[in-house]
mmCIF file of the N, C-alpha and C atoms, coordinates in Angstrom:
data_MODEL
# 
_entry.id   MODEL 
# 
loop_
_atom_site.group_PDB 
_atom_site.id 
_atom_site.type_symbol 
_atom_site.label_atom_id 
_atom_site.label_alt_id 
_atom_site.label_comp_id 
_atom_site.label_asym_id 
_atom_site.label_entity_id 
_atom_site.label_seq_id 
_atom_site.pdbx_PDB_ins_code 
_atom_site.Cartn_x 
_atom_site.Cartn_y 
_atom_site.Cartn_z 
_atom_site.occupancy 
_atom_site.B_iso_or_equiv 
_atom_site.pdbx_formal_charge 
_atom_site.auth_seq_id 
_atom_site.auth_comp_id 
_atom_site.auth_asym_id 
_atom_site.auth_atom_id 
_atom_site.pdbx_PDB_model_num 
ATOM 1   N N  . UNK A 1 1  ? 62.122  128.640 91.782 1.00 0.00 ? 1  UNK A N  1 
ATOM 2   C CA . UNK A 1 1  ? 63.535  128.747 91.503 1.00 0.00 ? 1  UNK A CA 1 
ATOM 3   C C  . UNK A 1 1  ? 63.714  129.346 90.114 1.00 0.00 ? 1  UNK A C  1 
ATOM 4   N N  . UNK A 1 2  ? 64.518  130.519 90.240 1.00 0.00 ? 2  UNK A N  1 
ATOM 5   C CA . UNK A 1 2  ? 64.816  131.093 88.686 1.00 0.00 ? 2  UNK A CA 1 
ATOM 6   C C  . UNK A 1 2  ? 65.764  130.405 88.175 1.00 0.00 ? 2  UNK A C  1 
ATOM 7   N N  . UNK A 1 3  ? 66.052  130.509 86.968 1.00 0.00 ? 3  UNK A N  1 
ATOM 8   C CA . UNK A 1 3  ? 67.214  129.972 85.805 1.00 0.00 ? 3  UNK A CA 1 
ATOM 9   C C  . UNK A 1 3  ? 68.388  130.266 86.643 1.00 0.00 ? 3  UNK A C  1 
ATOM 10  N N  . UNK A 1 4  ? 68.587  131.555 86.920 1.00 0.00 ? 4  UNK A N  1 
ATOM 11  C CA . UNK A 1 4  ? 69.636  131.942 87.562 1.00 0.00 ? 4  UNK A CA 1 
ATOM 12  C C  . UNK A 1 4  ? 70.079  131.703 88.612 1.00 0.00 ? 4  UNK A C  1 
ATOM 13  N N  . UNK A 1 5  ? 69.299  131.119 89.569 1.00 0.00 ? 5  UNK A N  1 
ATOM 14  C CA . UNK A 1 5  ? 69.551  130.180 90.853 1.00 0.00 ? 5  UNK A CA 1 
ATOM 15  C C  . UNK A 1 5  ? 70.081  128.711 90.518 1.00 0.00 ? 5  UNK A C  1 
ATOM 16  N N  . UNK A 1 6  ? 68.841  128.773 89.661 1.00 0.00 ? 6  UNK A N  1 
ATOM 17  C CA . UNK A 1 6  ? 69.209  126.790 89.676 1.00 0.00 ? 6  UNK A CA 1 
ATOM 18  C C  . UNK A 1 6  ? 70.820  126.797 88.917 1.00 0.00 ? 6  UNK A C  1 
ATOM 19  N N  . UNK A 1 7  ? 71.150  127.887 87.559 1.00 0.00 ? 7  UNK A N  1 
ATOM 20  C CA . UNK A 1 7  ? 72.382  127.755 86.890 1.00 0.00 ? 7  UNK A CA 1 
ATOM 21  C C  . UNK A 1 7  ? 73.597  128.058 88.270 1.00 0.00 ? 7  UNK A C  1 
ATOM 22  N N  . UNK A 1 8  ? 73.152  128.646 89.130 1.00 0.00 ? 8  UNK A N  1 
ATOM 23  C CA . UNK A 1 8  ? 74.440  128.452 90.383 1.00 0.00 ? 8  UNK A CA 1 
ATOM 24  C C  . UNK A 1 8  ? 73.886  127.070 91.067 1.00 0.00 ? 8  UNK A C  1 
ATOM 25  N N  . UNK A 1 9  ? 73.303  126.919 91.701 1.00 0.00 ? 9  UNK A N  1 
ATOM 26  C CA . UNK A 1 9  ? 72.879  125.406 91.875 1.00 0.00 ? 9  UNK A CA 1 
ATOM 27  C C  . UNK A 1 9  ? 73.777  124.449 91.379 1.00 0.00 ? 9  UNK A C  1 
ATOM 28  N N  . UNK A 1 10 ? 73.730  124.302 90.195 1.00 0.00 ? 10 UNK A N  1 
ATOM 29  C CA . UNK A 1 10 ? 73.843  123.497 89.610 1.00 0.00 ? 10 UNK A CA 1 
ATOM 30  C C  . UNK A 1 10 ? 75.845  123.175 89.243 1.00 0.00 ? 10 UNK A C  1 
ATOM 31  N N  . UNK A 1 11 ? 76.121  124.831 89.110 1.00 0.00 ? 11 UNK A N  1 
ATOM 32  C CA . UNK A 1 11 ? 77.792  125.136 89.201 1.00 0.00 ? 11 UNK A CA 1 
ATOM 33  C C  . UNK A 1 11 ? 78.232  124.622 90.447 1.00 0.00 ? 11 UNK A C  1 
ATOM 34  N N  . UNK A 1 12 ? 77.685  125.181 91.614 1.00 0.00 ? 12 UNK A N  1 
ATOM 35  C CA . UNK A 1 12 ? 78.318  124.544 92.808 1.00 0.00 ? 12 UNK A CA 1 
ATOM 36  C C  . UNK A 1 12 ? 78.627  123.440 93.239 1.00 0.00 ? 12 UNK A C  1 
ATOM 37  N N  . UNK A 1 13 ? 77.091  122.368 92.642 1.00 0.00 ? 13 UNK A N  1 
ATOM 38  C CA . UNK A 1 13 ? 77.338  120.857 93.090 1.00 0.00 ? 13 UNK A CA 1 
ATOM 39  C C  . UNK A 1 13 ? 78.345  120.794 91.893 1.00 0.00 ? 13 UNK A C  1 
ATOM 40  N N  . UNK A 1 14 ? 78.485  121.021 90.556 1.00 0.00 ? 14 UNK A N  1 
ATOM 41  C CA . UNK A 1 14 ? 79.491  120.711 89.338 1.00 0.00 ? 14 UNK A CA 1 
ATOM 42  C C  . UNK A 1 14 ? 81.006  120.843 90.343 1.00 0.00 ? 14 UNK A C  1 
ATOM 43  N N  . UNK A 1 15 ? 81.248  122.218 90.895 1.00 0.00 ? 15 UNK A N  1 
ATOM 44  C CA . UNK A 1 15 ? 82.105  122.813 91.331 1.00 0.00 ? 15 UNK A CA 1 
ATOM 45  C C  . UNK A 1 15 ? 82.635  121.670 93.006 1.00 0.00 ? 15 UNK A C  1 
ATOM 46  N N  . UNK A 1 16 ? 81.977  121.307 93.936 1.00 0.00 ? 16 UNK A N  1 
ATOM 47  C CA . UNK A 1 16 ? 82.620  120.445 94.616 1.00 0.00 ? 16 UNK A CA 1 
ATOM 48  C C  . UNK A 1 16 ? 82.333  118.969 94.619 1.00 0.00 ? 16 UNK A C  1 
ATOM 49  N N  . UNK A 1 17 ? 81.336  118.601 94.352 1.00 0.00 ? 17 UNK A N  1 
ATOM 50  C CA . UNK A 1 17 ? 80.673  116.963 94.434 1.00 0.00 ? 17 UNK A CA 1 
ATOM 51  C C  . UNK A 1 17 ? 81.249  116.837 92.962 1.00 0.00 ? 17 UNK A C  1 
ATOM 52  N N  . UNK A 1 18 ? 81.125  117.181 91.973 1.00 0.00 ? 18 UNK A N  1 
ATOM 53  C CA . UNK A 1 18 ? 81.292  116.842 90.821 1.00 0.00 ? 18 UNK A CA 1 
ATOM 54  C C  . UNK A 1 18 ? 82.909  116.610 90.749 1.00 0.00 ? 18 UNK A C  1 
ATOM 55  N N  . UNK A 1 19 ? 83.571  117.429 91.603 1.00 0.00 ? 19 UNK A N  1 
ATOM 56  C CA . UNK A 1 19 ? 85.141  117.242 91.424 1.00 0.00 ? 19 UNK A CA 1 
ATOM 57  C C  . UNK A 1 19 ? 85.740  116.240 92.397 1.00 0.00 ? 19 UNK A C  1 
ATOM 58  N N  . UNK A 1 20 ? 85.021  116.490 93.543 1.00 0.00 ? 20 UNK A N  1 
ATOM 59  C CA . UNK A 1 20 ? 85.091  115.008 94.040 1.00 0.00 ? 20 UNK A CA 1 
ATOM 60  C C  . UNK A 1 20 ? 84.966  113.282 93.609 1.00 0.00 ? 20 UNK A C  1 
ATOM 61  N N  . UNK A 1 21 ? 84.104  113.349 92.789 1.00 0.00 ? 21 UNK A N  1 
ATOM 62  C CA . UNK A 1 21 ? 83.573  112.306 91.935 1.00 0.00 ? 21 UNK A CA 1 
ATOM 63  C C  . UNK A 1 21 ? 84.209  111.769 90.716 1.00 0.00 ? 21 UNK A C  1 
ATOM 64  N N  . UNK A 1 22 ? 85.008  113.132 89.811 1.00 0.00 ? 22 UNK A N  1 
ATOM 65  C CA . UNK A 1 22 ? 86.067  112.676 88.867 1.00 0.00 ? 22 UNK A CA 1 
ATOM 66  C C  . UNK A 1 22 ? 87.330  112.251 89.995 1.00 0.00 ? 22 UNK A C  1 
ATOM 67  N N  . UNK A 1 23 ? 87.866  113.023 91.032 1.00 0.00 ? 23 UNK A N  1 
ATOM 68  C CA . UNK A 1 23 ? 89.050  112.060 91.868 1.00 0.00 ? 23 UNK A CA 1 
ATOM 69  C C  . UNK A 1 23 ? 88.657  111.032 92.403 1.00 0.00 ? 23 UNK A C  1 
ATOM 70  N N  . UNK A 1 24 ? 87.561  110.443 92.476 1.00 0.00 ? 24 UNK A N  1 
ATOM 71  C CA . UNK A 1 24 ? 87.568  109.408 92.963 1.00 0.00 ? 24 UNK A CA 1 
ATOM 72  C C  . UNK A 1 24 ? 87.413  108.168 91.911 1.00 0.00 ? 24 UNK A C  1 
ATOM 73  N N  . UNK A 1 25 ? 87.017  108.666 90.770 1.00 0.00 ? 25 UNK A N  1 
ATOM 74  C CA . UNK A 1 25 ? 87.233  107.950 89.900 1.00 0.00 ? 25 UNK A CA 1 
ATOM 75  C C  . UNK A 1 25 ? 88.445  107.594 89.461 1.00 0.00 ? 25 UNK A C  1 
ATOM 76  N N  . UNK A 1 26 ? 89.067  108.253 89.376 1.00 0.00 ? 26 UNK A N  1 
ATOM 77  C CA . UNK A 1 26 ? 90.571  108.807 88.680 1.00 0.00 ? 26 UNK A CA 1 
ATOM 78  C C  . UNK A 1 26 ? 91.184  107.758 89.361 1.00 0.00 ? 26 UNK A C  1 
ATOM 79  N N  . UNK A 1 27 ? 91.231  107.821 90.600 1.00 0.00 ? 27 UNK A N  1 
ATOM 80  C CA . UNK A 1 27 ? 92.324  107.097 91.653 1.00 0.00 ? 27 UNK A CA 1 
ATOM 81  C C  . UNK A 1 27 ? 91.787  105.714 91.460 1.00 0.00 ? 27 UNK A C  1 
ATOM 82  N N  . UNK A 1 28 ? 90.595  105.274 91.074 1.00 0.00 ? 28 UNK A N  1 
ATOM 83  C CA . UNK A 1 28 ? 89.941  104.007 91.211 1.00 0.00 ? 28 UNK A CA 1 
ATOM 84  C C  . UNK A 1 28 ? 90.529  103.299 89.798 1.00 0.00 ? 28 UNK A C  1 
ATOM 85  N N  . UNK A 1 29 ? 90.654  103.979 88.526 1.00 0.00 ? 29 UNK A N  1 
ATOM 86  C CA . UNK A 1 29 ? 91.073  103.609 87.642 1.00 0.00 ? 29 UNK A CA 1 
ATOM 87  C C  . UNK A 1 29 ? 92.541  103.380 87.619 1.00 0.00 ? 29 UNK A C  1 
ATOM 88  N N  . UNK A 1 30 ? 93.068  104.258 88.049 1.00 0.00 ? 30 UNK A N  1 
ATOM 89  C CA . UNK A 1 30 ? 94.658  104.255 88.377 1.00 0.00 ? 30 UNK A CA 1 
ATOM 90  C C  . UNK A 1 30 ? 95.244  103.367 89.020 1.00 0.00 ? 30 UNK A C  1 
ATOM 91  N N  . UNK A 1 31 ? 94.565  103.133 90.238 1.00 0.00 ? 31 UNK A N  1 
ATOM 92  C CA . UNK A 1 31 ? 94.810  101.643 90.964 1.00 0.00 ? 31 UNK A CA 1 
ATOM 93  C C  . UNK A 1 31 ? 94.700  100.271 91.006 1.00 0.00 ? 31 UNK A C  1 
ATOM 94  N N  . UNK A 1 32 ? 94.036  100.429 89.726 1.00 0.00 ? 32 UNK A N  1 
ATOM 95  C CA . UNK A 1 32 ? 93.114  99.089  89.436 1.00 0.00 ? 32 UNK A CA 1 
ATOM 96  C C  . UNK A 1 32 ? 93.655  97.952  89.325 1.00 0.00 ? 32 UNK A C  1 
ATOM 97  N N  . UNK A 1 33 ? 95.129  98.617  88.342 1.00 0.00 ? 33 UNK A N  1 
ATOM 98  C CA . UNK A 1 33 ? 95.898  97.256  87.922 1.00 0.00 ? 33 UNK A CA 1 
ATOM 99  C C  . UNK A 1 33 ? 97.076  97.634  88.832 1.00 0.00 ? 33 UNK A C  1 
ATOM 100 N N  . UNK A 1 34 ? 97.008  97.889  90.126 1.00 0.00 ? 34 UNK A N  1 
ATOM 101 C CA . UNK A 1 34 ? 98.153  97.238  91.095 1.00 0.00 ? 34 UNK A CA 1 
ATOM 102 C C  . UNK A 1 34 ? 97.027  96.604  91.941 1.00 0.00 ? 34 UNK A C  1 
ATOM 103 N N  . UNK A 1 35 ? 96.357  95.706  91.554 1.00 0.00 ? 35 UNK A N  1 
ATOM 104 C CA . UNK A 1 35 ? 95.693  95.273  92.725 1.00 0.00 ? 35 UNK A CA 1 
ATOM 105 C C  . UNK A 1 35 ? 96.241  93.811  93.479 1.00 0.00 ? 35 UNK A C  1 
ATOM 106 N N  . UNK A 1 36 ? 95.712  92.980  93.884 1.00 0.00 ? 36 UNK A N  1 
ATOM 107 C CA . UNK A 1 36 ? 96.725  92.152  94.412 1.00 0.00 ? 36 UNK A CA 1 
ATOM 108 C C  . UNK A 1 36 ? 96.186  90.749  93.335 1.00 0.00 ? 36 UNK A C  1 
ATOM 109 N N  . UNK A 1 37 ? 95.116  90.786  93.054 1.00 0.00 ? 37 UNK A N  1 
ATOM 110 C CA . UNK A 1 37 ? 94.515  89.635  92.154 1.00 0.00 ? 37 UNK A CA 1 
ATOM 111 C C  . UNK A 1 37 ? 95.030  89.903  90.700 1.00 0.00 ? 37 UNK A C  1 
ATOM 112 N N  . UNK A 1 38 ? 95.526  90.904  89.912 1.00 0.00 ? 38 UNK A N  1 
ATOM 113 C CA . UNK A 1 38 ? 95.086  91.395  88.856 1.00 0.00 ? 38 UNK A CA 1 
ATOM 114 C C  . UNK A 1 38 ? 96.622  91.326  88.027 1.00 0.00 ? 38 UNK A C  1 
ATOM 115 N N  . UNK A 1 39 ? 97.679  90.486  89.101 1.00 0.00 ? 39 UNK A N  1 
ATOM 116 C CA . UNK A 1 39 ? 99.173  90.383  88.320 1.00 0.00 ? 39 UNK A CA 1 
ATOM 117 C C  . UNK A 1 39 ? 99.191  89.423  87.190 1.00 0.00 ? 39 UNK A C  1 
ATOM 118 N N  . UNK A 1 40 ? 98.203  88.332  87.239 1.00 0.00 ? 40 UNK A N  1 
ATOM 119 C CA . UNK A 1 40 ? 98.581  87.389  86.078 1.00 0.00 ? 40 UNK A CA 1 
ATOM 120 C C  . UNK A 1 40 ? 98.019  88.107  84.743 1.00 0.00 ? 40 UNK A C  1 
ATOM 121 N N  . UNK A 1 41 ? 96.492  88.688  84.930 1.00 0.00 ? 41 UNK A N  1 
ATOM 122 C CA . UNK A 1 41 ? 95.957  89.352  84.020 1.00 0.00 ? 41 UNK A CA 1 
ATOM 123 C C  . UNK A 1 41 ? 97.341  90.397  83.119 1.00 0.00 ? 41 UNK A C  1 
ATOM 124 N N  . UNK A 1 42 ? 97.827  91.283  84.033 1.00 0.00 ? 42 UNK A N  1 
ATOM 125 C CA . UNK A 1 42 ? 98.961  91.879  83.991 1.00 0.00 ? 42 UNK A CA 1 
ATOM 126 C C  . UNK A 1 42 ? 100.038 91.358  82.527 1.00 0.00 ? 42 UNK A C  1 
ATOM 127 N N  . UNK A 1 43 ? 100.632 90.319  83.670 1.00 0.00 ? 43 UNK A N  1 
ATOM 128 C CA . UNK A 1 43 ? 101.618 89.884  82.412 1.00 0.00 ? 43 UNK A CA 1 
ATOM 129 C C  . UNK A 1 43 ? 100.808 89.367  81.123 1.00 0.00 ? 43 UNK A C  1 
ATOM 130 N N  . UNK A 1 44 ? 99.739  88.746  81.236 1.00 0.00 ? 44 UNK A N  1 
ATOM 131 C CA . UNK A 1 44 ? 99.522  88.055  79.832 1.00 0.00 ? 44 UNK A CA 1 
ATOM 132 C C  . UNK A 1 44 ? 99.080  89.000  79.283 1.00 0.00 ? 44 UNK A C  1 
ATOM 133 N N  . UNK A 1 45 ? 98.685  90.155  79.563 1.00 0.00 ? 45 UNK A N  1 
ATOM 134 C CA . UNK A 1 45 ? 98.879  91.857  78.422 1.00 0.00 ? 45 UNK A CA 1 
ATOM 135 C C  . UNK A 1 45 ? 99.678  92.447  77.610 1.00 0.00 ? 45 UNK A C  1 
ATOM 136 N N  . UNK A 1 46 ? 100.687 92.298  78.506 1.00 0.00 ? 46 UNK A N  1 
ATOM 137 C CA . UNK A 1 46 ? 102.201 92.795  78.476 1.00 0.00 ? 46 UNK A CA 1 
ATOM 138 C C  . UNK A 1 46 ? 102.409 91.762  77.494 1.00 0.00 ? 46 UNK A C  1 
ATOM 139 N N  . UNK A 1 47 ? 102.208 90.279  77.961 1.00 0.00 ? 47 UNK A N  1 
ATOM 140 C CA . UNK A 1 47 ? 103.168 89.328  76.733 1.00 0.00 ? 47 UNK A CA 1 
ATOM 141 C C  . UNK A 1 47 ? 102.491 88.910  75.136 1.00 0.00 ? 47 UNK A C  1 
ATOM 142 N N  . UNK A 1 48 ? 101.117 89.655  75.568 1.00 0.00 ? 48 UNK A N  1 
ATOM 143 C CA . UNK A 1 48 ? 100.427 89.605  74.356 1.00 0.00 ? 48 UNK A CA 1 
ATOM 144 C C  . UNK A 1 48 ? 101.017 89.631  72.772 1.00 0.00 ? 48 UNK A C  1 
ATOM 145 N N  . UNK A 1 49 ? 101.577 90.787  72.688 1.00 0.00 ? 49 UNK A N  1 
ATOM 146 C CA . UNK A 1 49 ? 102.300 91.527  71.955 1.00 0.00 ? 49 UNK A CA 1 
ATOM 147 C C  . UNK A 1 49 ? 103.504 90.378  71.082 1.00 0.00 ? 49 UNK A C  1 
ATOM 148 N N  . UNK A 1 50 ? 103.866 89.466  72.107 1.00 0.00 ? 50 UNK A N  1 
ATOM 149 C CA . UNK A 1 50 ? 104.735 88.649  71.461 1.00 0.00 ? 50 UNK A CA 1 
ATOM 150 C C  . UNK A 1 50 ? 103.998 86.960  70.616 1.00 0.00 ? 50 UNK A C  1 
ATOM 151 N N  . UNK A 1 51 ? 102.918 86.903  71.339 1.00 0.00 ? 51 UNK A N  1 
ATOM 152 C CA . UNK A 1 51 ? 102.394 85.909  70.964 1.00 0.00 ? 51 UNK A CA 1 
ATOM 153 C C  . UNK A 1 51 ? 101.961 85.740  69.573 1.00 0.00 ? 51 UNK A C  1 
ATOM 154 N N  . UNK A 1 52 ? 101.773 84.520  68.835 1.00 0.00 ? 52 UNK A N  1 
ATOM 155 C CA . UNK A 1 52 ? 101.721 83.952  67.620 1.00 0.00 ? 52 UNK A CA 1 
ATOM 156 C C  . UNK A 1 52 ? 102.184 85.332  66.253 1.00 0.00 ? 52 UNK A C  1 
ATOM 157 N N  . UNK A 1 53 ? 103.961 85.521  66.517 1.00 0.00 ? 53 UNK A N  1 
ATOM 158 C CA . UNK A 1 53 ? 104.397 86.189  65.889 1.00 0.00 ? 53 UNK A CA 1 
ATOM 159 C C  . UNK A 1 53 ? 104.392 85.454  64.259 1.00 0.00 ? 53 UNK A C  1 
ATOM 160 N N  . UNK A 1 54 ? 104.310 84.536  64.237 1.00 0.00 ? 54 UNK A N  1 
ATOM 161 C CA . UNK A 1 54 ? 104.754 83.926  62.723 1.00 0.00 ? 54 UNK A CA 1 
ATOM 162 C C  . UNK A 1 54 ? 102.844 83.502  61.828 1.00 0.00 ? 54 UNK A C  1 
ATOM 163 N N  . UNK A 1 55 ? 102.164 84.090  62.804 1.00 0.00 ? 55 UNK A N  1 
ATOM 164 C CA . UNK A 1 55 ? 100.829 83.928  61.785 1.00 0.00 ? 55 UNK A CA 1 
ATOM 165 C C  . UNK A 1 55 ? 100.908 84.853  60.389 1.00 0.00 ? 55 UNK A C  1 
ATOM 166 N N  . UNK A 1 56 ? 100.250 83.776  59.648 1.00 0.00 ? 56 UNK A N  1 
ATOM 167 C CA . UNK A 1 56 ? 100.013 84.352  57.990 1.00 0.00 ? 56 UNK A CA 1 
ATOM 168 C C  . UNK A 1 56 ? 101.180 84.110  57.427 1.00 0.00 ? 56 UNK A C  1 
ATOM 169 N N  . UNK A 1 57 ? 102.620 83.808  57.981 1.00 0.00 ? 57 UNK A N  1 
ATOM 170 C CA . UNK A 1 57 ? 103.602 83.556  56.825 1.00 0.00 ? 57 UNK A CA 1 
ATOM 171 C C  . UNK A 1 57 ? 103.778 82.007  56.762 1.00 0.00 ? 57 UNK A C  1 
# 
């Protein structure tokens, strides 16, 4: 196999398996937090932000 084979080789799987593989990631990350277990985690994120507002004074 020359350089020049394997460098298409190597574009093609980049070019469909490889793009397959970032959308399937993508969608896996994206979905993650509508899952059906993952609502309490959820809010106590969200309410983080408000918690122990009066530390240090």
């Amino acid at each position: 196999m020359t350089d020049h084979s394997t460098y298409e080789f190597l574009r093609q799987m980049a070019d469909s398996w490889g793009l397959l593989a970032m959308l399937i990631s993508f969608l896996i990350l994206a979905l993650w937090p509508f899952r059906p277990g993952a609502q309490e985690r959820n809010e106590q994120a969200a309410n983080a932000i408000f918690e122990d507002q009066n530390d240090g004074e």
